[in-house]
N, C-alpha and C positions, 0 to 999 in steps of 0.2 A: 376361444372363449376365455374370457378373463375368470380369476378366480381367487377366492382369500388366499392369501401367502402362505397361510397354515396348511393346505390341500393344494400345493401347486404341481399341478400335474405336471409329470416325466417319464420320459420313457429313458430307461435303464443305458440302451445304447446308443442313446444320442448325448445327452444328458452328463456329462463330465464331472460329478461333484470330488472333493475329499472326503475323508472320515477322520474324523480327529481321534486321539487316543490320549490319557491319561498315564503318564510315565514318569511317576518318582514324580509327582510334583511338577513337570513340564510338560508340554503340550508334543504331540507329534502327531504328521502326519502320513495318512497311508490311504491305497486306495480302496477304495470300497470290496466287499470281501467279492462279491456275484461280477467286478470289473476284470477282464479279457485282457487288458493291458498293465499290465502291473509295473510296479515302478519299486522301489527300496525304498519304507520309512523314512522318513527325516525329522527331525527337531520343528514345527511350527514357526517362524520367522515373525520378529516383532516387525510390525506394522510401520513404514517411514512416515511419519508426522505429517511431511510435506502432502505423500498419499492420502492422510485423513482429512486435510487442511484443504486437500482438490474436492474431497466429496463434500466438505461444507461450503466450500465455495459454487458447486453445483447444484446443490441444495438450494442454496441461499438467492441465484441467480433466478432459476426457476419459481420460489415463492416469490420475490421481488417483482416478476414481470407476469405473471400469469396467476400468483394466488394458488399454486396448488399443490399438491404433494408431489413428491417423486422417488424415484429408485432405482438402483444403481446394482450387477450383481463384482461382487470383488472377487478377482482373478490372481490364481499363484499358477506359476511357472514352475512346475514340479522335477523339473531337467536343471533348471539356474536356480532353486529353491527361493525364490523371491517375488515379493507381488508386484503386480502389471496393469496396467493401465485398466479400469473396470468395464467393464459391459453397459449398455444401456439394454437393458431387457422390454420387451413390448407390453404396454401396463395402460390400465384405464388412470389417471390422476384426477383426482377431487380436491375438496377445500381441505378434507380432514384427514386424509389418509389414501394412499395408491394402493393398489390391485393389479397384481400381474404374476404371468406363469413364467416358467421359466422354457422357453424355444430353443430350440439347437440354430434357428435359424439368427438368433440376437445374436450368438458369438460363435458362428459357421467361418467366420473369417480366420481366428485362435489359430496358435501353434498346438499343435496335438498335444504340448506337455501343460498345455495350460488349462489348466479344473477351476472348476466353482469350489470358493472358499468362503463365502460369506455375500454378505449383501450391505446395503446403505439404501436406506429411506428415513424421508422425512414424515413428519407428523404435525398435523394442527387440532387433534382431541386432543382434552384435556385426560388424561393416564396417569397412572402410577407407573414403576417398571415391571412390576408384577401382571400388567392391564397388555402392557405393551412384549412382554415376551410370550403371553399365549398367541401373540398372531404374527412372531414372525416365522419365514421361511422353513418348513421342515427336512432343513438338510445341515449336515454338520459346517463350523464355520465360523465365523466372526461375524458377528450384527453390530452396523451399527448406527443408532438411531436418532436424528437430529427433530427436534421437539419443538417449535412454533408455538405462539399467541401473536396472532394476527400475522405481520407477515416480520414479526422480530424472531428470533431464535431464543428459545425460553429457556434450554436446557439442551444437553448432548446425553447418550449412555451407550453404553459397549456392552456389547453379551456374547458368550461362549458357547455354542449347542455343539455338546460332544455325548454321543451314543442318545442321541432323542431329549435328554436333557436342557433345558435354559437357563444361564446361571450368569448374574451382573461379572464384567470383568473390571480384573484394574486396571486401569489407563497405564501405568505405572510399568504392570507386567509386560503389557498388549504393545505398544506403541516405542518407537525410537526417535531420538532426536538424530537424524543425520547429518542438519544442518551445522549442528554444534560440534560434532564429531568431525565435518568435515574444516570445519574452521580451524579446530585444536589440530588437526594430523598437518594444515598447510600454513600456519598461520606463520612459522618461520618464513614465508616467502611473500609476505604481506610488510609495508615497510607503513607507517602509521603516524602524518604529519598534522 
């Protein structure tokens, strides 16, 4: 049974999510408190660009050819503390907006250290992001939301749900430019004619 994002049903042990935490100003995370498998806190991991730039591209490939929403759930590796390649979660898709629960059986394949950390859907209602954070996901995480009129991309936003909370993130904090990093750390070995 499909279901708004905001009531997406889970069962606790099948069900892998994070929990984020508030620490001096930076993000961490840890596993849910009622979680059987515990793991050591860690620091939250900005997001690799190239990661965000695959889910717009998923996005963007799906409104382009079918016209309709979609969604994505985003996955950390709580062992290697870095995000992985995301999930496709089993979801109804519309003109305006997708619906889906979250199944153990969409990411039954996972490394045991890998949790639900947020999600990626798109959007064709017209929203504020005040409209758009009462319906997403009710699990802690990174949302985040690519916004359509017609089948162009109108707009992007990021959000933070930590302890049941929704709050706009900064691109700024959230995200990392790898490419750029990786360029500066090799570019001695780049000869440029």
């Amino acid at each position: 049974m499909i279901t708004d994002n905001r009531s997406c049903n889970r069962d606790p042990a099948r069900v892998r999510p994070i929990r984020l935490l508030q620490q001096d100003a930076k993000l961490g995370v840890a596993p849910p408190l009622e979680d059987p498998e515990r793991f050591e806190p860690f620091r939250l991991p900005k997001l690799p660009l190239s990661l965000a730039r695959w889910t717009n591209a998923f996005g963007y490939r799906v409104r382009r050819r079918r016209d309709v929403c979609v969604a994505l759930i985003l996955m950390l590796d709580c062992e290697q503390r870095q995000w992985v390649t995301p999930a496709v979660p089993t979801q109804e898709c519309n003109h305006e907006r997708v619906l889906w629960n979250l199944r153990a059986s969409d990411y039954g394949d996972r490394r045991g250290a890998e949790r639900i950390a947020g999600s990626f859907q798109t959007w064709a209602a017209d929203a504020e992001p005040i409209d758009i954070a009462d319906h997403l996901p009710a699990f802690d995480g990174l949302h985040l939301v690519d916004q359509y009129q017609g089948k162009e991309l109108h707009r992007s936003w990021m959000f933070l749900r930590c302890a049941g909370e929704n709050s706009l993130a900064d691109p700024a904090e959230i995200l990392v430019d790898e490419l750029r990093s990786t360029l500066r750390r090799y570019s001695h070995r780049m000869t440029f004619t």
